[in-house]
LOMILUM-486969 format. One line per field, with one value per atom (N, C-alpha, C, O): atom name; z, y, x. Coordinates in Angstrom, 2 decimals. Layout:
BEGIN
at = (CA|...)
c3 = (Z|...)
c2 = (Y|...)
c1 = (X|...)
***
This chain:
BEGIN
at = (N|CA|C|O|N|CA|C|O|N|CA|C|O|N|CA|C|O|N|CA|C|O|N|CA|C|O|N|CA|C|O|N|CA|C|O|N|CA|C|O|N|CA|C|O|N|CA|C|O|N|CA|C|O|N|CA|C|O|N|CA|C|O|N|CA|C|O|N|CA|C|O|N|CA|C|O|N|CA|C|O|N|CA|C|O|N|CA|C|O|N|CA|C|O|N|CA|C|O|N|CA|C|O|N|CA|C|O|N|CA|C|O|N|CA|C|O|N|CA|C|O|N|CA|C|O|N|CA|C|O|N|CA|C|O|N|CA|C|O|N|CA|C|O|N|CA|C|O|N|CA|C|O|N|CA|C|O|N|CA|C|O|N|CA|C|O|N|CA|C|O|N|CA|C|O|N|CA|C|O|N|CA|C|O|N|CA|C|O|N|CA|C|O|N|CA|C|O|N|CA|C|O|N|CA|C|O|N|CA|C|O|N|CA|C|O|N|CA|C|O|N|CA|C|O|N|CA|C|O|N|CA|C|O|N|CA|C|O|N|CA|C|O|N|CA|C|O|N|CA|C|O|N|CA|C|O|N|CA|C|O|N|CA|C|O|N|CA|C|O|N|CA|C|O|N|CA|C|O|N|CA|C|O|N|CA|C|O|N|CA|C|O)
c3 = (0.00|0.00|0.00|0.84|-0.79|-1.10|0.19|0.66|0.69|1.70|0.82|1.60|-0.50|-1.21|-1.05|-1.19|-0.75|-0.83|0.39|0.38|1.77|3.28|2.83|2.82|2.43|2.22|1.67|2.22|0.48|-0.33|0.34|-0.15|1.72|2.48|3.56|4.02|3.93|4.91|4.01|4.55|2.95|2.46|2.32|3.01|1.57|1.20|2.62|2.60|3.61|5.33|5.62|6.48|5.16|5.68|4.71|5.29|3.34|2.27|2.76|3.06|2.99|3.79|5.19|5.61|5.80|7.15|6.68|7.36|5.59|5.42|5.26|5.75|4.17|3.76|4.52|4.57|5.41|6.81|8.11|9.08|7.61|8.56|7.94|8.49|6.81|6.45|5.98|5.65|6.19|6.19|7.78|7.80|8.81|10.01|10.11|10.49|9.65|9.98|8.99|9.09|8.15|7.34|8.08|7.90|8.78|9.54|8.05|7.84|7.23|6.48|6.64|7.73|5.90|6.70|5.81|4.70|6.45|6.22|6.75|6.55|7.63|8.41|9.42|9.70|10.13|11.22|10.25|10.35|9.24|8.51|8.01|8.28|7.40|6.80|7.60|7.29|8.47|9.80|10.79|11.45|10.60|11.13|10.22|10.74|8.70|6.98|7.60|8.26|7.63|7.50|8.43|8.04|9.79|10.83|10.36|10.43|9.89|9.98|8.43|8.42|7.63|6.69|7.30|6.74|8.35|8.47|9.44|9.35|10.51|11.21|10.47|11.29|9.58|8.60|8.09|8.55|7.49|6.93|7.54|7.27|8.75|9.90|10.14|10.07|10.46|10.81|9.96|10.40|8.43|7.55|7.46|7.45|7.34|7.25|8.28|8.22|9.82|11.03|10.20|9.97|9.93|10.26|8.70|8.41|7.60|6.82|7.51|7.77|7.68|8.76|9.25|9.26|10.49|11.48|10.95|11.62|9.56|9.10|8.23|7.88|7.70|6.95|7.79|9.02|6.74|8.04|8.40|9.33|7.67|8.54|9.52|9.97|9.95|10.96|11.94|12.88|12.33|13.16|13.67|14.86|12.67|13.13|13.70|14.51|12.84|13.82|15.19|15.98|15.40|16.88|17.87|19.02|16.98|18.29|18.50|19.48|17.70|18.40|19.05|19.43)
c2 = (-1.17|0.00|1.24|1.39|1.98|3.54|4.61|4.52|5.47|6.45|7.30|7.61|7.67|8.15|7.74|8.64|6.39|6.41|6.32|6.14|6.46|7.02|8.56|8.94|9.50|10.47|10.84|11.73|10.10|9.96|10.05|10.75|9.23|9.20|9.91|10.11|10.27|11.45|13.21|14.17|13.21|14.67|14.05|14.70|12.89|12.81|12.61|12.90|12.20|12.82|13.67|13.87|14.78|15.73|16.94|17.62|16.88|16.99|16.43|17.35|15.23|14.94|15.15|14.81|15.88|16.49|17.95|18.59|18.45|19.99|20.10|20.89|18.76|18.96|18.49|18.67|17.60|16.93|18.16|18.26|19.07|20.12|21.47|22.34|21.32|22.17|22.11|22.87|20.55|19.88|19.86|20.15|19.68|20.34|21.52|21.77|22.09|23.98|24.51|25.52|23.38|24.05|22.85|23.04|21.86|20.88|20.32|20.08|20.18|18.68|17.14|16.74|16.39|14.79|14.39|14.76|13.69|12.87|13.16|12.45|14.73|15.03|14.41|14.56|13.40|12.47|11.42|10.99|11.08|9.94|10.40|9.59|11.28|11.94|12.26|11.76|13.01|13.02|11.62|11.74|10.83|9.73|8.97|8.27|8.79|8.57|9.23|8.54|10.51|11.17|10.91|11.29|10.35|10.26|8.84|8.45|8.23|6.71|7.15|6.47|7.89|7.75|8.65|8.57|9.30|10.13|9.30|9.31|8.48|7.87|6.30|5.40|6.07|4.69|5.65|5.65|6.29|6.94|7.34|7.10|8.26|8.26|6.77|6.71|5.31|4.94|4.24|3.96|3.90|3.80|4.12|3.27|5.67|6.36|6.04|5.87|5.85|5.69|3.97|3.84|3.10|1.99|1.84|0.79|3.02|2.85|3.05|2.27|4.73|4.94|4.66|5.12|3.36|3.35|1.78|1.28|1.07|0.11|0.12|-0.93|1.49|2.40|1.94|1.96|1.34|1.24|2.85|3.02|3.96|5.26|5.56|6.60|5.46|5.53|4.92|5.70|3.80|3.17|3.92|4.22|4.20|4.48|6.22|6.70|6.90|8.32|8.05|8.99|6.99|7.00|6.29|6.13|5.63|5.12|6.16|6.04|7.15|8.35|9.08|9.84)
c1 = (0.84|0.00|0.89|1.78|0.67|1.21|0.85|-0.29|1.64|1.15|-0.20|-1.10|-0.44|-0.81|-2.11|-2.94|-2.61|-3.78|-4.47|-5.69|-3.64|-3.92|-4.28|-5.45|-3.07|-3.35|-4.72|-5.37|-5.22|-6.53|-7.78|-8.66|-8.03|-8.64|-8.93|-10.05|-7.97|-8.27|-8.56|-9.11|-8.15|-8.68|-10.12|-10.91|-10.77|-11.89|-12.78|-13.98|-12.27|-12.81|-12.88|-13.73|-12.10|-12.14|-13.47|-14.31|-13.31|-14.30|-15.53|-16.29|-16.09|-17.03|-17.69|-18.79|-16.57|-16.81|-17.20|-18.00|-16.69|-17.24|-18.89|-19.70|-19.04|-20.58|-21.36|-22.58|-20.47|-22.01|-22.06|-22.80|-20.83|-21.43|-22.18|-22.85|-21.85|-22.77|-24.34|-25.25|-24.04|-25.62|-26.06|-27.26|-25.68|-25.79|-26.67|-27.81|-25.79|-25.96|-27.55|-28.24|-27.64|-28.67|-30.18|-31.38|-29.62|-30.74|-31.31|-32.50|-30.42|-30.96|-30.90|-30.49|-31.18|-30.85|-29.93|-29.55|-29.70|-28.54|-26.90|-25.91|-27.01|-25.90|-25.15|-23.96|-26.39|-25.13|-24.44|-23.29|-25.44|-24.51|-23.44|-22.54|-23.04|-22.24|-20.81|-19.73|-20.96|-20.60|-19.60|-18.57|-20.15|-19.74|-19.12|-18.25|-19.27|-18.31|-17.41|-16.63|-17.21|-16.13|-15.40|-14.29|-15.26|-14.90|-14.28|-13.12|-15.35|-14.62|-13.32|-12.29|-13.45|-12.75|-11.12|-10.03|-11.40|-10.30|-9.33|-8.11|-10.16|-9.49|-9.16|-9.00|-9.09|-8.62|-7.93|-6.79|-8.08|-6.42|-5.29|-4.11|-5.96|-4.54|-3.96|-2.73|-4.75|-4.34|-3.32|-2.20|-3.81|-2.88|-1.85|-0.95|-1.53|-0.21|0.51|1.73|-0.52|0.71|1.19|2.39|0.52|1.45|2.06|2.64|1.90|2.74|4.30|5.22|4.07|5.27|5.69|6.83|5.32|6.11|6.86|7.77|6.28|7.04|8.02|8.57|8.41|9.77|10.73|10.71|11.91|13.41|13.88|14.66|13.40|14.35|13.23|13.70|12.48|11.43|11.98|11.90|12.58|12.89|14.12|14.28|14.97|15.97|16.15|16.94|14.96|15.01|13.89|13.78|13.23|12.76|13.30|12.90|14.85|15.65|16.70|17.44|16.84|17.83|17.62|18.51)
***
């Protein structure tokens, strides 16, 4: 897996967090669902990138210095 497509996921969380809050703010439906996509999409991408990262050999070696 590419960092690229962690990255992918968390902008499109974060894009989906704009419109479930601006579906919020205007009290249309479908805002908690939206809302909670975006949440699940931002936190699968963080978590991606962390364990892309932390399985890089220079990762290891700048958190043992």
């Amino acid at each position: 897996m590419k960092l690229k497509y962690a990255l992918v996921l968390i902008v499109l969380g974060l894009c989906a967090y704009v419109v479930g809050a601006l579906f919020k703010i205007e009290h249309w439906t479908g805002a908690d669902a939206l809302l909670i996509s975006s949440a699940g999409l931002i936190v699968s991408g963080l978590l991606l990138a962390t364990i892309k990262l932390l399985r890089h050999p220079r990762t290891k070696r700048l958190l043992n210095s």
